[in-house]
N, C-alpha and C positions, 0 to 999 in steps of 0.2 A: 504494500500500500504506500504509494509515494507523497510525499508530504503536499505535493503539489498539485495532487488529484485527490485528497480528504479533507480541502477544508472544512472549517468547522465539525470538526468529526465524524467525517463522512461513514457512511455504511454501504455495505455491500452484501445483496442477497449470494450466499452461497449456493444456497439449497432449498426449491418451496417442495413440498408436497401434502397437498390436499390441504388441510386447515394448519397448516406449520410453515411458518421458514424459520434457518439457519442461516442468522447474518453474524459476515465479520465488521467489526466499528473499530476504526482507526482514533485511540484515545491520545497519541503524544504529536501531537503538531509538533513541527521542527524538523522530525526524523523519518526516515524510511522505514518502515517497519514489513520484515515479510520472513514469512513462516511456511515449513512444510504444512500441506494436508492432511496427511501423516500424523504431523503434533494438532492441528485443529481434530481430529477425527478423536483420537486418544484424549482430548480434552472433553470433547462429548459423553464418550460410553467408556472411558478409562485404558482402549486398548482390545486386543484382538484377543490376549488371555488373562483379561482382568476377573480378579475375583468377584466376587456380591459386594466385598468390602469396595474395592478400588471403585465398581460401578456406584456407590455412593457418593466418594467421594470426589467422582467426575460431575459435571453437567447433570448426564440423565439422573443422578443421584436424588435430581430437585420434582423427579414425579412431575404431578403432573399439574407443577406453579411454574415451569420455565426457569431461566434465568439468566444471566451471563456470566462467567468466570472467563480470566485473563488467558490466554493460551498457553498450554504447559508445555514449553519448549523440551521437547529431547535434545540438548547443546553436544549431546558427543555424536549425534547423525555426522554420518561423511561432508554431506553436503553443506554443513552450517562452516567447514573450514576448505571448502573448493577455492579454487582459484575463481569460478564463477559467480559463488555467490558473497566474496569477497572484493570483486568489482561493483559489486549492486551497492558498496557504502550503506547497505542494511543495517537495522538491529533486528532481535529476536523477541522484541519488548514492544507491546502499545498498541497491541490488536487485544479485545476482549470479542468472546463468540458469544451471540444472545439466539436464543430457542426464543421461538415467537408466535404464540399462538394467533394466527387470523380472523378466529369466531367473537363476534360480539358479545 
């Protein structure tokens, strides 16, 4: 998310399905902020072998009040020390993911 394209906190649908989206919200104006799908996905439902615990402790944890939580960066992924996404002058900080119910 570039600084340049979220003012004022911009948001960005993810993911709608059916009475739901998944937006990402760019909270730290200044900075680039961008993250795997990967760490947003694991920040939702805790990961691909999350326990019941870890699924609490994620997103879906919040049932069924929604919510947002900041993205939980996995910092040792390959990716976050490539050469490529070390040219993006990114950080890993200042995206929060919000579950968003659509129904009235």
């Amino acid at each position: 998310m570039k600084d340049s394209e979220t003012a004022d906190c911009g948001e960005f649908t993810l993911y709608p399905k059916g009475t739901v989206q998944i937006i990402a919200k760019h909270i730290t104006m200044g900075v680039n902020s961008s993250v795997l799908y990967e760490d947003i996905a694991n920040t939702i439902d805790g990961g691909a072998n999350a326990t019941v615990a870890q699924q609490e402790e994620a997103l879906l944890g919040c049932g069924s009040d929604g919510g947002s939580f900041g993205v939980v960066v996995n910092r040792t992924h390959p990716t976050y020390s490539s050469a490529a996404y070390t040219k993006l002058s990114a950080v890993t900080s200042g995206i929060i993911i919000k579950v968003v119910s659509l129904t009235p």
